[in-house]
N, C-alpha and C positions, 0 to 999 in steps of 0.2 A: 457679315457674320453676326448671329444674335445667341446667346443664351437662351435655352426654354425649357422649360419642367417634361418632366416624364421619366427621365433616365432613358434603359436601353429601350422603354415600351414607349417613347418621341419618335421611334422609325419604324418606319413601314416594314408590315410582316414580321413583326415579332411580337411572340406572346411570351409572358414567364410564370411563374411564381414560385413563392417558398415558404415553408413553415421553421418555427424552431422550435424543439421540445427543451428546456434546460441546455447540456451544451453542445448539443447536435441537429442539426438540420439538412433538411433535403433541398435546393432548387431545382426548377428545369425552364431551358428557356429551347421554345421552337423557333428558330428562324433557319430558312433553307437558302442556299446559295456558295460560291466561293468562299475559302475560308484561309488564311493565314495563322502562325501563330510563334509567339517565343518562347522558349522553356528556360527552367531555371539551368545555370552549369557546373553544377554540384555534382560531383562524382558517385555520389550513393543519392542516388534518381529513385522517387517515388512510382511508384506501379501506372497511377494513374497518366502521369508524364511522359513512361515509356511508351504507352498505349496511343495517347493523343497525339505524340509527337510522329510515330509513326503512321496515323490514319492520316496528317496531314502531309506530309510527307507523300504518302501514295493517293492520297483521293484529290487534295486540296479544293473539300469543298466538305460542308457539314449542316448536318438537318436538325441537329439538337445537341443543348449540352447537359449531361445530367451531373449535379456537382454535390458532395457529402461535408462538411464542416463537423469537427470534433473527434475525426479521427483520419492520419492525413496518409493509411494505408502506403505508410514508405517501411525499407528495410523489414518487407515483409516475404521476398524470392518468387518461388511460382505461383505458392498459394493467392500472394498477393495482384500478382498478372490476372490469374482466371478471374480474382474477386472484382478486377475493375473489368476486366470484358463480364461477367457475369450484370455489372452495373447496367452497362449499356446495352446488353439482350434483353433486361428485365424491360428498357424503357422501348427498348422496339420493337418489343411485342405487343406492349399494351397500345402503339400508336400506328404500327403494321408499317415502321419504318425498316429501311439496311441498317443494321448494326455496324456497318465499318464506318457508317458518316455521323456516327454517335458520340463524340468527344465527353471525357471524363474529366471530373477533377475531383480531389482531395485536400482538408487541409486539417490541422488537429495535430492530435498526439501520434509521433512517430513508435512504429515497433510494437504494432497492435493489428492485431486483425480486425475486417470490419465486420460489422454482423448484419449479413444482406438483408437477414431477417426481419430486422427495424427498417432497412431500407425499402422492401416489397411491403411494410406495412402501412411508412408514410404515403409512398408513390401514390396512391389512389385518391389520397386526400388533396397532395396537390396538384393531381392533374387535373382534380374535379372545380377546381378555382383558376382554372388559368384563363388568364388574359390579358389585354392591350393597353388597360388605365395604367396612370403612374402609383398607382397605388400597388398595380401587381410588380412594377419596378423594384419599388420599396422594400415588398416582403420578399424577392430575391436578393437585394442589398442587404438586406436583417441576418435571411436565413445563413449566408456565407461565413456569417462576422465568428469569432474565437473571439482572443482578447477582443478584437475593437472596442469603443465607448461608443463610436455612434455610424451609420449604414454612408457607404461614397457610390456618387452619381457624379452622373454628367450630362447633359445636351447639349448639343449647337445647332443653328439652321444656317445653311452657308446662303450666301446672295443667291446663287444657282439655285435654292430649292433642295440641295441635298441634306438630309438629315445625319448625323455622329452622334450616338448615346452611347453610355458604356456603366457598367456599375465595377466595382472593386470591394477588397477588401486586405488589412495589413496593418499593422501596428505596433509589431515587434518581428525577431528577427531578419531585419529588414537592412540591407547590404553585403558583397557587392551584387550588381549587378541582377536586378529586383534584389526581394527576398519576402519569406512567407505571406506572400501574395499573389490573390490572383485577382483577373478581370477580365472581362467579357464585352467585349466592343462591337459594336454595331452601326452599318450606312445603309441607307437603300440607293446609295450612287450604284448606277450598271457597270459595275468593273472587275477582271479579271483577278484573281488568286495574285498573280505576278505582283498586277500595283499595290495589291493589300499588301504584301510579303514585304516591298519594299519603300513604301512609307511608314509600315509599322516597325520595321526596325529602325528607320530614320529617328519615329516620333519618341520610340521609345531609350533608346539612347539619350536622347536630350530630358527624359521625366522620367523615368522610375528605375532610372539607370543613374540618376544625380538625387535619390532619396538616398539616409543612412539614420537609422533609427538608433542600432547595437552594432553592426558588425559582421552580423552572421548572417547569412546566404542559407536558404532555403533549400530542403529537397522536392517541395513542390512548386514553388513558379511557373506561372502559366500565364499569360495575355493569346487574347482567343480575337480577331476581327472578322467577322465574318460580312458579308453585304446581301441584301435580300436582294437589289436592282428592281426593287419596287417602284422606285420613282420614277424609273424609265430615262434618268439622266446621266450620260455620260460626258462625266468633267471633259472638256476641252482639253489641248493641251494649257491652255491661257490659267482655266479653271484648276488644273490639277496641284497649279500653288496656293490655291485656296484652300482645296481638299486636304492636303497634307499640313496647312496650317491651322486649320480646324481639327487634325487630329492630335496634332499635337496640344492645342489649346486644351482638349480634354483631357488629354491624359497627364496633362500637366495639371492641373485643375485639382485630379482625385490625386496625384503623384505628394504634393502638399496637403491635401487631409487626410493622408497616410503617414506625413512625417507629423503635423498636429496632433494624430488622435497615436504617435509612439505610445507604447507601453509606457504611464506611469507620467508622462507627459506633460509640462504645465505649459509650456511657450514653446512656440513656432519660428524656427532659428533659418534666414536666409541669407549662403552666402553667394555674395556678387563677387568674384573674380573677372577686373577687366585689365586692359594694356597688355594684357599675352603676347609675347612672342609666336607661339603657335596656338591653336582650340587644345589642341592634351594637353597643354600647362597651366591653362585657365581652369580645367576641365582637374585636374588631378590639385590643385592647390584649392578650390572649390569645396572639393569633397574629403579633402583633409581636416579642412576645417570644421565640419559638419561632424565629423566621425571622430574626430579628437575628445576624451574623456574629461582631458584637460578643462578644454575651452567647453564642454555640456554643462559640466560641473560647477564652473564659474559662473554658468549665466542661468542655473537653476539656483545658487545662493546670490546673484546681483552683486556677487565680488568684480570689480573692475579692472579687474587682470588680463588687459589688453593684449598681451605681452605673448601669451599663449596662441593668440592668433597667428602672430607673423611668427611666429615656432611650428606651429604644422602647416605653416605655406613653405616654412623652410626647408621640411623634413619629407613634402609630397612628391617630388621628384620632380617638380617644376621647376623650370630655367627662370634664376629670378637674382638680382642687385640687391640688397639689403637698404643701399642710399637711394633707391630709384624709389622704391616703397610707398604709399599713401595708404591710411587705413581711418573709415567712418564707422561710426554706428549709429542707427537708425531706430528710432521704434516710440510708442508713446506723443507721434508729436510733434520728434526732437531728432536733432539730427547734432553730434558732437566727431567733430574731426583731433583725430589722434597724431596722427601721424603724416606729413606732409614731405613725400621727396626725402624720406630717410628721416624729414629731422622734427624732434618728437617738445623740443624746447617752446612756449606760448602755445601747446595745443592740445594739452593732455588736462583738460577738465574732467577728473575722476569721479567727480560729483554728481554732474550731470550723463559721463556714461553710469553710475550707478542710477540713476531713476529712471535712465533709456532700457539697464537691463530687465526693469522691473515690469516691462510691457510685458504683453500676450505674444506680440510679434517682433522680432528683431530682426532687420537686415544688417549684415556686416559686408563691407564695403571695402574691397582692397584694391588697389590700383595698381598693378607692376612695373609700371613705367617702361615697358618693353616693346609695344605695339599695339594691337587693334582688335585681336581675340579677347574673346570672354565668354564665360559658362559660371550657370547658376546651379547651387546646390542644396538643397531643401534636409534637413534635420532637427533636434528638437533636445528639448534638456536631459540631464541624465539625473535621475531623483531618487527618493528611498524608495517608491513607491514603485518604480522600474524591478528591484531585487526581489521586491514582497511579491509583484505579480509573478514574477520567473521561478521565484523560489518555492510556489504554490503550483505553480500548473497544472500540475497531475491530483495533489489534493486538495 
C-alpha cells in the first residue's frame, strides 16, 4: 500500500468539483456504482440525512452526491425534506440521472431554510468545471469546509491495484460518534454494497468514531463509500485484509486532521490506551482522555498536570488498577515517563513534560497493565480561540 495525490479524483470513474462564495458552497461528485453509508445518531436528524440514509437503505447504490456547506438544512420538518429532494431533482435533471440514486448532504447553520435559489444558480457553474485532476479533488475539499482552516484528502494504491480516496470535512462539534462531519469515500475495487457496508463500519469505528474535538454530536453526519468497479478488481478473500486496511488507513488519516484543524486548535493530542483487559476499555479510557476539558485545557497552557489524565481514564468506565497504571508523554522529540506500575516516585520530570506539552503534536501513553487490548483516540486543545469561534457563528 502506497500513499498518492489526488484525493477522491485518484480513482477511477469519479469526477467532482466545487466552488465557494464567502460562507457557502456547492459540491457534486459523479461516481456510479454500490454505495454504503453511516449517518450521524442524533435524534433531531437533519433533512438531508433522512433522505440519503433512506435512498441507501433501499437502492444501496448511488450515481452522485450533491452536498450544500453553510446551511446544514436540519430541524427544518417537511419543508425541509422537499428542500433536500428538490436538491437532488435539480441535479438529475441537469445530468438526465434517477433522482433516488442522488445522495444529499448538508452542513452549516441549523434551523434555517435553504434557498435552492443560490443553489440552481451555482449548479451550472460547477457542473461546467468538472472533473478527474486533483485539483477538482481540492475545490470539492474547499467547497465543503464551515469552520475548517484548511481542505482533508486522502489516497491510497493497495499492492492489488485498487485505488481508496476520500475527502472530508469537521473541525468542531465533533463527538460522540462522528460529529459535524462529513465525507465522501471512494474504490474502483468490483465489490458489492454488502462489503462496503461492512468494512466501513469496521473502519469507521476505529477513526472517526475515536475523534472528540468538543463533545457535541452532530445532526448531520454522514460517510458516503461508494466503488465505481472500474478497475475490474476484486479483492480476493487474501486481498480483502488489505482492502479494509487501506480503508481504514484513510479514514484514519483525515480522522486526525479533523481533530488538528478543531476549532480554535493549536496541538494535535494523541491518546494510546494499551494493556486493556477488553478493546471497550482501551476504547472508552482512550476517548476520555481526549474529551476531558481538564486534560485540553492543561495541554493548551503547557501546565504539567499529568494527574488529569489518569482522572478521566478513571472516570471512563474502563476496567482499570490504579497500582497497575504506567502513563508517557510523547511529543517534541521527547518522550518523559510519569508513571510506572502505579508508582510515580523518580519519574515525574515536570519539566521536561512541560516542553513535551509545548509541541504541535502530543501522544499520551497509558498502559493499564491488564492485558493485550488497545484503542487510539485522536483530540486537540481547548483554547480561547475555540469560544470566540463558537460564540460568533452566526455573526
Amino acid at each position: 500500500m502506497k500513499k498518492i495525490d489526488g484525493g477522491i479524483c485518484a480513482v477511477q470513474g469519479v469526477s467532482a468539483n466545487g466552488i465557494k462564495e464567502g460562507k457557502t458552497g456547492l459540491v457534486v461528485i459523479l461516481a456510479e456504482g454500490p454505495a454504503a453509508g453511516v449517518f450521524t445518531r442524533n435524534k433531531v436528524t437533519a433533512a438531508p440525512v433522512l433522505l440519503t440514509r433512506q435512498r441507501i437503505e433501499t437502492e444501496n447504490h448511488l450515481s452522485a452526491v450533491i452536498v450544500n456547506s453553510g446551511n446544514a438544512n436540519a430541524f427544518t420538518g417537511d419543508d425541509g425534506y422537499l428542500d433536500a429532494m428538490g436538491m437532488a431533482s435539480m441535479l438529475a435533471g441537469k445530468l438526465d440521472l434517477d433522482p433516488e440514486l442522488v445522495a444529499v448532504a448538508s452542513t452549516g447553520v441549523i434551523g434555517r431554510r435553504l434557498d435552492l435559489g443560490l443553489i440552481e444558480k451555482q449548479l451550472p457553474e460547477v457542473l461546467g468545471a468538472m472533473g478527474s485532476s486533483p485539483g477538482c479533488s481540492q475545490a470539492a475539499a474547499k467547497a465543503i469546509m464551515t469552520t475548517d482552516k484548511v481542505p482533508k484528502e486522502a489516497a491510497v494504491e493497495l499492492d492489488c491495484g485498487v485505488r481508496i480516496g476520500a475527502i472530508a470535512k469537521g473541525s468542531g462539534m465533533i463527538e460522540p460518534n462522528m460529529g459535524t462531519m462529513l465525507c465522501f469515500v471512494y474504490t474502483d475495487a468490483k465489490v458489492p454494497a454488502d462489503v462496503l457496508d461492512a468494512a466501513l463500519r469496521k473502519a469507521v469505528e476505529k477513526s472517526f468514531n475515536m475523534v472528540v474535538v468538543d463533545g457535541d454530536t452532530s445532526t448531520n453526519d454522514m460517510v458516503l463509500f461508494t466503488a465505481t468497479c472500474k478497475s475490474g478488481i476484486k479483492p480476493c478473500l487474501e486481498c480483502l485484509d488489505e482492502f479494509e486496511e487501506g480503508l481504514l488507513y484513510v479514514l484514519t488519516e483525515l480522522a486526525k486532521k479533523m481533530a488538528k484543524d478543531g476549532e480554535g486548535a493549536t496541538k494535535l493530542v494523541e491518546a494510546r490506551v494499551t494493556g486493556a483487559k477488553e478493546y471497550e476499555d482501551a476504547r472508552l479510557a482512550a476517548k476520555a482522555i481526549v474529551r476531558s476539558p481538564l486534560v485540553k485545557t492543561a495541554i493548551f497552557g503547557k501546565d504539567p498536570n499529568w494527574g488529569r489524565v489518569v482522572a478521566a481514564a478513571g472516570y471512563s468506565g474502563a476496567e482499570l488498577e490504579q497500582d497497575k497504571l504506567s502513563l508517557s508523554f510523547i511529543g517534541g522529540g521527547e518522550e518523559v515517563e510519569l508513571v510506572k506500575a502505579g508508582d510515580i516516585s523518580g519519574f515525574a520530570d515536570l519539566g521536561l513534560l512541560k516542553k513535551i506539552m509545548a509541541a504541535e503534536e502530543i501522544v499520551i501513553t497509558l498502559d493499564l497493565g491488564m492485558g493485550e487490548e488497545s484503542a487510539t483516540a485522536w483530540g486537540c486543545d481547548l483554547t480561547y480561540d475555540y469560544v470566540r469561534i463558537n460564540a460568533e457563528y452566526t455573526t
